[in-house]
VOMIRO-392222 format. One record per residue: residue in three letters; residue number from 1; x, y, z of N, C-alpha, C in turn. Coordinates in Angstrom, 2 decimals, decimal comma, m for minus. Each point is the difference from the previous one (the first is absolute). Example, Ala and Ser with C-alpha at 12.3 -4.5 7.8 and 13.67 -1.06 7.14 Angstrom:
# VOMIRO-392222
ALA | 1 | 13,19 | m5,69 | 7,80 | m0,89 | 1,19 | 0,00 | 0,90 | 1,20 | 0,00
SER | 2 | m0,35 | 1,05 | m0,72 | 0,82 | 1,19 | 0,06 | m0,77 | 1,09 | 0,73
This chain:
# VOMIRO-392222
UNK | 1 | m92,42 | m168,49 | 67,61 | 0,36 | 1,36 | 0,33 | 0,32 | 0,75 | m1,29
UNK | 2 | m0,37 | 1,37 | m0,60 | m0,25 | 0,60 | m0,57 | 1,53 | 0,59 | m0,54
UNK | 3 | 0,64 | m0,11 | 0,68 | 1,37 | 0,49 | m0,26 | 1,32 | m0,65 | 0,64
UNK | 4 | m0,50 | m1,34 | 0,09 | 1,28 | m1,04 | 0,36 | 0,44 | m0,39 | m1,69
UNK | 5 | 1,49 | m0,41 | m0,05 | 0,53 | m0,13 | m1,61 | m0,35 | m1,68 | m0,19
UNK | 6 | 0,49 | m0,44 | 0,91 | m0,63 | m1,59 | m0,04 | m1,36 | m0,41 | m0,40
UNK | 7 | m1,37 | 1,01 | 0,80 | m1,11 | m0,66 | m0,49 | m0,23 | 0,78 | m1,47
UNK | 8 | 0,87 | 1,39 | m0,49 | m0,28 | 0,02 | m1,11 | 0,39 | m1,49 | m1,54
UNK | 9 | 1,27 | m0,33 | 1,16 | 0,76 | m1,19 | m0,99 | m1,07 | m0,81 | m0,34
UNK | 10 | m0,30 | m0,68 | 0,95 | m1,41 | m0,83 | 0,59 | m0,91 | 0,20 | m0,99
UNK | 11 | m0,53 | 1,17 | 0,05 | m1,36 | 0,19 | m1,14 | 0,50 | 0,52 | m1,23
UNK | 12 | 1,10 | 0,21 | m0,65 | 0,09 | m0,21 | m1,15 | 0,68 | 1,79 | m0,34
UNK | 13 | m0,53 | 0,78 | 0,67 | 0,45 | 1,93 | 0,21 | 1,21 | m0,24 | m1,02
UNK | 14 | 0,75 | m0,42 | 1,05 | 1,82 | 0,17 | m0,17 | 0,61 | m1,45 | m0,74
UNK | 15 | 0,71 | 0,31 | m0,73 | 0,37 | m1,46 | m0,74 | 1,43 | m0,21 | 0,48
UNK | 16 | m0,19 | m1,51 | m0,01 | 1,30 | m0,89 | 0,99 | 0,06 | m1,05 | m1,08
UNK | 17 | 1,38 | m0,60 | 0,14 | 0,39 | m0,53 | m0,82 | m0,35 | m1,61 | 1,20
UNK | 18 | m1,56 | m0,52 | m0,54 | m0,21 | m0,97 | 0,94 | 0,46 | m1,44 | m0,66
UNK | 19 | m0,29 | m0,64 | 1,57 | 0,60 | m1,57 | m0,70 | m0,76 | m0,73 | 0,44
UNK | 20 | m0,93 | 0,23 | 0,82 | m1,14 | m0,73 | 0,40 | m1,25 | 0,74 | m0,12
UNK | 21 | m1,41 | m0,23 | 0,04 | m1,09 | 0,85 | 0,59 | m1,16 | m1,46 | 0,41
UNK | 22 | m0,97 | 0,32 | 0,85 | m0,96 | m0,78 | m0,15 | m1,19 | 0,84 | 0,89
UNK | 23 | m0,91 | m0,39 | 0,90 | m1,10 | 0,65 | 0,27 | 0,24 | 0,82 | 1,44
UNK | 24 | 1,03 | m0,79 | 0,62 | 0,73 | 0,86 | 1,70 | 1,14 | 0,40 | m0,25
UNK | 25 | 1,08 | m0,39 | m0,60 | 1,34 | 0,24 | 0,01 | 0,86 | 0,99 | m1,44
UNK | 26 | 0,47 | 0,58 | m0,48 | 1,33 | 0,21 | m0,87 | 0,86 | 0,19 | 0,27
UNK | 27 | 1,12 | m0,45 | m1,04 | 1,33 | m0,42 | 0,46 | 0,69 | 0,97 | m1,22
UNK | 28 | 0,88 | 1,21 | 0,19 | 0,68 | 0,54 | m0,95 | 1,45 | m0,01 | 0,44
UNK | 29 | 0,68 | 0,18 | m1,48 | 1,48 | 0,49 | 0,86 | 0,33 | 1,39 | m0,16
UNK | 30 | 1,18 | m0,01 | 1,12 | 0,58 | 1,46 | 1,26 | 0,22 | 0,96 | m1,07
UNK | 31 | m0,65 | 0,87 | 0,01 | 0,87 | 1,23 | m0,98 | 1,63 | 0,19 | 0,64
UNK | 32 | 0,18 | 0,15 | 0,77 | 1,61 | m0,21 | 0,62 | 0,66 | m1,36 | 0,42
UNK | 33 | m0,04 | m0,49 | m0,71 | 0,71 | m1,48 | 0,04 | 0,73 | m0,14 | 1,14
UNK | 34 | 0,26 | m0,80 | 0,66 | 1,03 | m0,02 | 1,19 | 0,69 | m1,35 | m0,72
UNK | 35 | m0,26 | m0,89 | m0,73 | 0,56 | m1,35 | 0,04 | m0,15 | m0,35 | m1,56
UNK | 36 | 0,25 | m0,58 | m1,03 | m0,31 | m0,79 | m1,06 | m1,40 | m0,21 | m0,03
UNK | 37 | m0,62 | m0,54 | 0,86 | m1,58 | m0,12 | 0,09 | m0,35 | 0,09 | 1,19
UNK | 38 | m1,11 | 1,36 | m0,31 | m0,53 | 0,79 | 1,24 | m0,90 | 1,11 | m0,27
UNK | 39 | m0,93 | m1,24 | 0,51 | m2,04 | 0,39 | m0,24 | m0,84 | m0,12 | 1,38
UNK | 40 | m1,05 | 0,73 | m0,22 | m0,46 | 0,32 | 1,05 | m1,60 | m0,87 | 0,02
UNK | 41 | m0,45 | m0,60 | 0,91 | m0,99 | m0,47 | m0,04 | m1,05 | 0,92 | 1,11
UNK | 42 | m1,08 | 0,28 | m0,66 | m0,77 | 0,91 | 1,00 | m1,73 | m0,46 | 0,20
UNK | 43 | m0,89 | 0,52 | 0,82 | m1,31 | m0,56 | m0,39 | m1,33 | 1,20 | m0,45
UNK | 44 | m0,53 | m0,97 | m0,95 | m0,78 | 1,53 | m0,27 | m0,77 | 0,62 | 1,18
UNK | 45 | m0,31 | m0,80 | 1,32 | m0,67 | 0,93 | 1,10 | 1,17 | 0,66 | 0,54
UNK | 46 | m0,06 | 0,99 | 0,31 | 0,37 | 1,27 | 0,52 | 0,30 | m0,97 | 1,57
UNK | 47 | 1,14 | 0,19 | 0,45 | 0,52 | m0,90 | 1,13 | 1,36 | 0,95 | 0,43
UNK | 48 | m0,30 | 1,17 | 0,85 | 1,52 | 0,66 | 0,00 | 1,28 | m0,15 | 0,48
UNK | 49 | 0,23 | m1,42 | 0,88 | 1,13 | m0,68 | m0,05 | m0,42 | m1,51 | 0,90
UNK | 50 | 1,13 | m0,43 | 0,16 | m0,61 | m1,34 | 0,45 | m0,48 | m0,28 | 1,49
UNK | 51 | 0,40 | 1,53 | 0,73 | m0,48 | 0,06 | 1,38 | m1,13 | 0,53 | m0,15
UNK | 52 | m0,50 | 0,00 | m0,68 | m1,65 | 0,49 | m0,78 | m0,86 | m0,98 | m0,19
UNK | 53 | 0,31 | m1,16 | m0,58 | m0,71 | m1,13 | m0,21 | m0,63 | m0,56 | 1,08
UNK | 54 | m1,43 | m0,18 | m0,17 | m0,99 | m0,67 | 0,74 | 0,09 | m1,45 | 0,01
UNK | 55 | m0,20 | m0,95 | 0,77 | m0,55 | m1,43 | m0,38 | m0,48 | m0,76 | m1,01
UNK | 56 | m0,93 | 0,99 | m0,53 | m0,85 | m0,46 | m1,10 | 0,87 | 0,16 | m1,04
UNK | 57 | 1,55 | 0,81 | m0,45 | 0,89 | 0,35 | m0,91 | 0,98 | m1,62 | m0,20
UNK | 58 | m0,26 | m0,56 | 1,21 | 1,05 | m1,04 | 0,27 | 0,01 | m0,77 | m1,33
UNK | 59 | m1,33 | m0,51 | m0,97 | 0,10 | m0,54 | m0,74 | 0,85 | 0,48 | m1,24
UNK | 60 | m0,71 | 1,49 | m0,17 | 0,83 | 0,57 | m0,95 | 1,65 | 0,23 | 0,08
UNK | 61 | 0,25 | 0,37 | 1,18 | 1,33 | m0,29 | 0,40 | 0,88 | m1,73 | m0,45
UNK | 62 | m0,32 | m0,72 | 0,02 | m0,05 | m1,36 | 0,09 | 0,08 | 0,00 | m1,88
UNK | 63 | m0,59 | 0,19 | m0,13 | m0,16 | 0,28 | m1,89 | 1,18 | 0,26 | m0,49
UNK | 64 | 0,10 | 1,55 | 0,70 | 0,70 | 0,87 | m0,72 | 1,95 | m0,29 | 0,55
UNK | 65 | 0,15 | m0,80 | 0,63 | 1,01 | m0,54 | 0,47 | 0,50 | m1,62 | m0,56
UNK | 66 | m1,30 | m0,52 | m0,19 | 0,47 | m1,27 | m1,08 | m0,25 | 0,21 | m1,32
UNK | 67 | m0,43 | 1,28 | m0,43 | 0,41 | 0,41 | m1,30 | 2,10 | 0,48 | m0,26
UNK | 68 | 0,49 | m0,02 | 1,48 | 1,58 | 0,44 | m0,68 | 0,39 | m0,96 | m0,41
UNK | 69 | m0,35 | m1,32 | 0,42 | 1,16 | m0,99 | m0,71 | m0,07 | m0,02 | m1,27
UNK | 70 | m1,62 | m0,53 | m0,52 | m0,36 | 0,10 | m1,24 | 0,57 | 1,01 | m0,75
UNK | 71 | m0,24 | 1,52 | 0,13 | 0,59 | 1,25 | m1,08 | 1,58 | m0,24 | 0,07
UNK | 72 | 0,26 | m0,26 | 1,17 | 1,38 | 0,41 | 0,02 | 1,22 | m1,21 | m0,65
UNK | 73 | m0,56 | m1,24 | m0,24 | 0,37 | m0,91 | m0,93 | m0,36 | 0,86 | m1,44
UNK | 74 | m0,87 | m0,13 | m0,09 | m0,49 | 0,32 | m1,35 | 0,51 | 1,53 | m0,61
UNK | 75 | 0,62 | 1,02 | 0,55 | 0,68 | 1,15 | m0,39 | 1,74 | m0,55 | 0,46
UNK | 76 | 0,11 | m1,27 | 0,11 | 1,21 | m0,19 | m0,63 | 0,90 | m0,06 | 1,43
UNK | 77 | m0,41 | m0,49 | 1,55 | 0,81 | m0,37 | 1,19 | m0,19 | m1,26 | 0,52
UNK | 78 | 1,36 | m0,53 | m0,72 | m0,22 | m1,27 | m0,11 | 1,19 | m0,57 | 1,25
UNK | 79 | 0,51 | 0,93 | 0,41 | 0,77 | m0,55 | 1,37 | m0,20 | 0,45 | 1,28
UNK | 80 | m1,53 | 0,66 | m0,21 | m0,03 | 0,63 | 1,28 | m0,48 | 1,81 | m0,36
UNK | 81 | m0,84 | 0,24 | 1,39 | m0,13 | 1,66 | m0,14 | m0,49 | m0,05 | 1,38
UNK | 82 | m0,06 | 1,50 | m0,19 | m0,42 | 0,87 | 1,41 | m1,30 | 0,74 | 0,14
UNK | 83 | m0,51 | m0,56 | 1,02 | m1,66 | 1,24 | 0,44 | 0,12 | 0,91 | 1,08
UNK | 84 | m0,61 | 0,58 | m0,23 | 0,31 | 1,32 | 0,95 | m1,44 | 0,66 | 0,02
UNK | 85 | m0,61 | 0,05 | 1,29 | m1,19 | 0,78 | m0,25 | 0,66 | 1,47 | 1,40
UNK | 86 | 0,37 | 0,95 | m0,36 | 0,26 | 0,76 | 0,92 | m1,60 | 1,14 | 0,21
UNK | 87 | 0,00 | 0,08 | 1,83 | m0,88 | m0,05 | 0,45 | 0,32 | 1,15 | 0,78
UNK | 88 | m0,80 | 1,25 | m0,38 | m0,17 | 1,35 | 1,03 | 0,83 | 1,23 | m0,90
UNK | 89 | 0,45 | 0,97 | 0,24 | 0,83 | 1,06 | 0,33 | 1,83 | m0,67 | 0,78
UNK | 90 | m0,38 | m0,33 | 0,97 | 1,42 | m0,74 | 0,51 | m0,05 | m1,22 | m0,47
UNK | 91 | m0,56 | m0,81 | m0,81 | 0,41 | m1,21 | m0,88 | 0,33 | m0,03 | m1,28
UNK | 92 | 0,43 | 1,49 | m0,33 | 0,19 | 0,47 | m1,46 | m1,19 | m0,23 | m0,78
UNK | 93 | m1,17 | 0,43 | 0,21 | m1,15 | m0,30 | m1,14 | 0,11 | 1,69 | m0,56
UNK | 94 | m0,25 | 0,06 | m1,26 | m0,07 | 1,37 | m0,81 | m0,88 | 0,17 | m0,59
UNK | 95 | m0,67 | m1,11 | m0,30 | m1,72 | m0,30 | m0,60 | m1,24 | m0,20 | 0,88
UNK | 96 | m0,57 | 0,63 | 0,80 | m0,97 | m0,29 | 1,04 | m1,51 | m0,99 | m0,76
UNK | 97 | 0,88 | m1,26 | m0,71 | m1,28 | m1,01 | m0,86 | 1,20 | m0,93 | 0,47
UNK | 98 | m0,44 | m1,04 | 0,95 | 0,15 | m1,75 | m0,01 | 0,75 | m0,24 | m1,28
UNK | 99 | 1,52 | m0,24 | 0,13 | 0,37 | m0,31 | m1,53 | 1,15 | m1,21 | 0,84
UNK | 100 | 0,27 | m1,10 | m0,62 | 1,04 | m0,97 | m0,56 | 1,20 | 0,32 | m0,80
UNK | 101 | 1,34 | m0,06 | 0,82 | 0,91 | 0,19 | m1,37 | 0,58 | m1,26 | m0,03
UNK | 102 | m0,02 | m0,55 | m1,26 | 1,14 | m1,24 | m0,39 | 0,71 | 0,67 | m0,72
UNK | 103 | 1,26 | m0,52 | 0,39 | 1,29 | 0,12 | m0,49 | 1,21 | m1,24 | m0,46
UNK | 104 | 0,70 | 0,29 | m1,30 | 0,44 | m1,34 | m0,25 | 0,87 | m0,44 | m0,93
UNK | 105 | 0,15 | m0,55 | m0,56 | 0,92 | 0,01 | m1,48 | 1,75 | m0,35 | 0,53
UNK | 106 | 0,66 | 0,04 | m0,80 | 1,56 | m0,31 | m0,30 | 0,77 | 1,34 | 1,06
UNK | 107 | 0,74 | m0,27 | 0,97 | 0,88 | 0,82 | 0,28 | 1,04 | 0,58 | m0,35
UNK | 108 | 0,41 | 0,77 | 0,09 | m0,14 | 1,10 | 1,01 | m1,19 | 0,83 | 0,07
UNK | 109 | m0,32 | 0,13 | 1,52 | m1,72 | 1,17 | m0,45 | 0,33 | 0,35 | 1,62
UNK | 110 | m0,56 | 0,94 | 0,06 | 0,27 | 1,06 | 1,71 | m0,87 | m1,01 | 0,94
UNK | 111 | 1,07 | m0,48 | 1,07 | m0,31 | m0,89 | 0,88 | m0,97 | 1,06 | 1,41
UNK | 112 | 0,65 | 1,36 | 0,55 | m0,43 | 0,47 | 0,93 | m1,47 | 1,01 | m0,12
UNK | 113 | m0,52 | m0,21 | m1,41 | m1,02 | 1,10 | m0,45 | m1,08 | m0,35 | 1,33
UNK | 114 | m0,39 | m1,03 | 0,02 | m1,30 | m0,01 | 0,70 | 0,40 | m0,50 | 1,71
């Protein structure tokens, strides 16, 4: 989509401070931090939330969900973090692009955000 901020992230438009990329997925972190570590994993197809996803997404879904353990060790949550894919208008989504939030790091960090 031509004017979603995500698939600009995606193709390179808009620059994100990424921590992953590969040929379906990037993984940047939150310009508004909610936690110590807190990045967003998204996919480069255009997917506008997860009540959107087709069957055929299942794999990529599947990907892009056993990619949190991996990043989210590796940016430094080593006792644990939080995913959150919020889904719709009434599921708090503000980005209409399929996005992942991990959240994580040393407490104190806002328990009721998501």
């Amino acid at each position: 989509m031509s004017d979603c901020i995500f698939c600009k992230i995606a193709e390179g438009e808009i620059p994100s401070n990424k921590v992953y990329e590969d040929d379906e997925v990037v993984a940047f972190k939150d310009l508004h931090p909610q936690a110590p570590v807190h990045f967003l994993i998204i996919p480069k197809k255009h997917i506008t939330s997860l009540d959107h996803a087709q069957p055929e997404d299942e794999p990529l879904l599947g990907k892009m969900l056993g990619l949190t353990r991996r990043l989210a060790r590796e940016q430094g949550c080593e006792n644990g973090f939080r995913v959150v894919i919020n889904t719709g208008r009434d599921g708090g989504q503000e980005v209409p692009h399929l996005h992942i939030h991990v959240l994580g790091g040393p407490r104190p960090w806002k328990r009721n955000e998501f």
